[in-house]
C-alpha positions as CSV (number, residue, x, y, z in Angstrom):
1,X,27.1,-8.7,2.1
2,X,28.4,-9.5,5.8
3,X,29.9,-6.2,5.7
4,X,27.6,-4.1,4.6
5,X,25.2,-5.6,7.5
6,X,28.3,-4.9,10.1
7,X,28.5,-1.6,8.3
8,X,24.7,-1.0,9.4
9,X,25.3,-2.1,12.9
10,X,28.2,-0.1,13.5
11,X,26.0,2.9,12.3
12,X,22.7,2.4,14.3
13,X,25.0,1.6,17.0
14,X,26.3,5.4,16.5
15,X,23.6,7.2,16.0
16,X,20.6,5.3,18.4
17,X,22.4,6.9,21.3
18,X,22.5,10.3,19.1
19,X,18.5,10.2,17.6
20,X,17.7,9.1,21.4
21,X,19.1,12.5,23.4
22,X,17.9,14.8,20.1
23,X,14.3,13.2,20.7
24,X,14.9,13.9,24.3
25,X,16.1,17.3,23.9
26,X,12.8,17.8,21.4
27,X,10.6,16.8,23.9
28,X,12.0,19.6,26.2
29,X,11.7,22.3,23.2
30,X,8.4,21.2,22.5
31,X,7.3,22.4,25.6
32,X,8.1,26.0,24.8
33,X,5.6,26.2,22.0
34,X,8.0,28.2,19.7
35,X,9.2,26.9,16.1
36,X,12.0,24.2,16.6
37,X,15.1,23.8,14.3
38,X,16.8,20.4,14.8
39,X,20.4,19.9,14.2
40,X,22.5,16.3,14.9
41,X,25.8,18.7,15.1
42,X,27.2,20.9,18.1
43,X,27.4,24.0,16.7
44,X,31.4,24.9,18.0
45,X,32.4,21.1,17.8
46,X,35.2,19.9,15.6
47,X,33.4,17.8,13.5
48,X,30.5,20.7,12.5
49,X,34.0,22.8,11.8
50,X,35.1,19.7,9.2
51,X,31.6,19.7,7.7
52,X,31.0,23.2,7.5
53,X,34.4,23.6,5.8
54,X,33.2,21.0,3.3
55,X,30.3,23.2,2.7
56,X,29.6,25.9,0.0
57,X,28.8,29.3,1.6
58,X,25.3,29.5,-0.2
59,X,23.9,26.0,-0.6
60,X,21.6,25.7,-3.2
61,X,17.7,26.1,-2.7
62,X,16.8,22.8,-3.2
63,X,19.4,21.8,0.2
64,X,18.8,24.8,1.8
65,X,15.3,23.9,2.5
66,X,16.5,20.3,3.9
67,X,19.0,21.3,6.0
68,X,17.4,24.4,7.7
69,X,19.9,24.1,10.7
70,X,22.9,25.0,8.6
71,X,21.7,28.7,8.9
72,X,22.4,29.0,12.5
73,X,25.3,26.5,12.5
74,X,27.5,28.8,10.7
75,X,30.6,30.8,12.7
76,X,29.1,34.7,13.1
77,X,25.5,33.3,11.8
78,X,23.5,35.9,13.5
79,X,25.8,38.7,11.8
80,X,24.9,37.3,8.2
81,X,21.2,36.3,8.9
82,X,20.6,39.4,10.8
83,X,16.5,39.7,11.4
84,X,15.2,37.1,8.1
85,X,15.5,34.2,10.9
86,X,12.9,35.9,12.7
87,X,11.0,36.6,9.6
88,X,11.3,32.8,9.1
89,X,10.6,31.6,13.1
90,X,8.9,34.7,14.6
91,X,10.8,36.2,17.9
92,X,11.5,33.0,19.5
93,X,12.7,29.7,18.2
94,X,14.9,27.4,20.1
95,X,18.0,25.6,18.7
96,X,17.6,21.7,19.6
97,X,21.1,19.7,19.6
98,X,22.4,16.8,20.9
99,X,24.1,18.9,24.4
100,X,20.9,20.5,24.6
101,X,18.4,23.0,24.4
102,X,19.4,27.0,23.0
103,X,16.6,29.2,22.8
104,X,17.0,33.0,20.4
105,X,15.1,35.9,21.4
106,X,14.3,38.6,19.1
107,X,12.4,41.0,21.3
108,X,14.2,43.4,24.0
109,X,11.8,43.2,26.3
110,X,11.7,39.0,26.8
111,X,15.5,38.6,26.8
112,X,15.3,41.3,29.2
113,X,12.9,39.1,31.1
114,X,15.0,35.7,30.6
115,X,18.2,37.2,32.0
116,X,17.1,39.2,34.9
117,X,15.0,36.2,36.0
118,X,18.0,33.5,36.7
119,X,15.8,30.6,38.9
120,X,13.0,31.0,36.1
121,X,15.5,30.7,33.6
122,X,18.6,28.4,34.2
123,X,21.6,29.6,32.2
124,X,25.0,28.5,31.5
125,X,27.9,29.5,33.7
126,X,30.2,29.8,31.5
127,X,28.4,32.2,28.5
128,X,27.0,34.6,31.7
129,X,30.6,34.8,32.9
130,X,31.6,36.5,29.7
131,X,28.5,39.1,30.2
């Protein structure tokens, strides 16, 4: 019994800090006003590479539908979702996960608008670099 209550400890201990900065980074998305998908994982860390290795390609319907964030979590996602994840969301939905915010754009002429607009729109050094 005493370590299964330790066991719980150790847990919220691990994921209060994580549930606190998703909530934070919801709060940000929410402002947008676009459909929101949720995801406790980073999509390029090491542990979403374990965990998506653990996972079948196609998971079932029922799990599909409870873990919506495994669609865009996946390596080369937008290749194999192509436009159904705009059927699904609309133009704009924004990615929320524990480093932060990512927002997808469907139409030409608002991406146009985010990326020629850089105080509007802060973006990440690092992913503009390679533009």
């Amino acid at each position: 019994m005493v370590i299964l209550l330790v066991a719980i400890v150790a847990l919220c201990w691990k994921i209060g800090p994580l549930i606190r900065v998703l909530y934070t980074n919801w709060t940000i998305a929410k402002q947008l006003r676009v459909p929101i998908i949720i995801t406790p994982f980073v999509p390029k860390s090491p542990l979403w590479k374990y965990v998506q290795s653990l996972l079948p390609v196609h998971l079932p319907y029922y799990l599909a539908n409870l873990l919506q964030f495994t669609r865009v979590m996946r390596d080369n996602w937008m290749y194999h979702e192509r436009y159904t994840i705009y059927k699904d969301y609309g133009e704009v939905f924004a990615l929320v996960t524990p480093t932060g915010v990512e927002v997808y754009i469907a139409n030409v002429e608002a991406a146009r608008q985010v990326l020629t607009r850089g105080r509007d729109f802060p973006k990440q050094i690092e992913l503009m670099g390679k533009l």
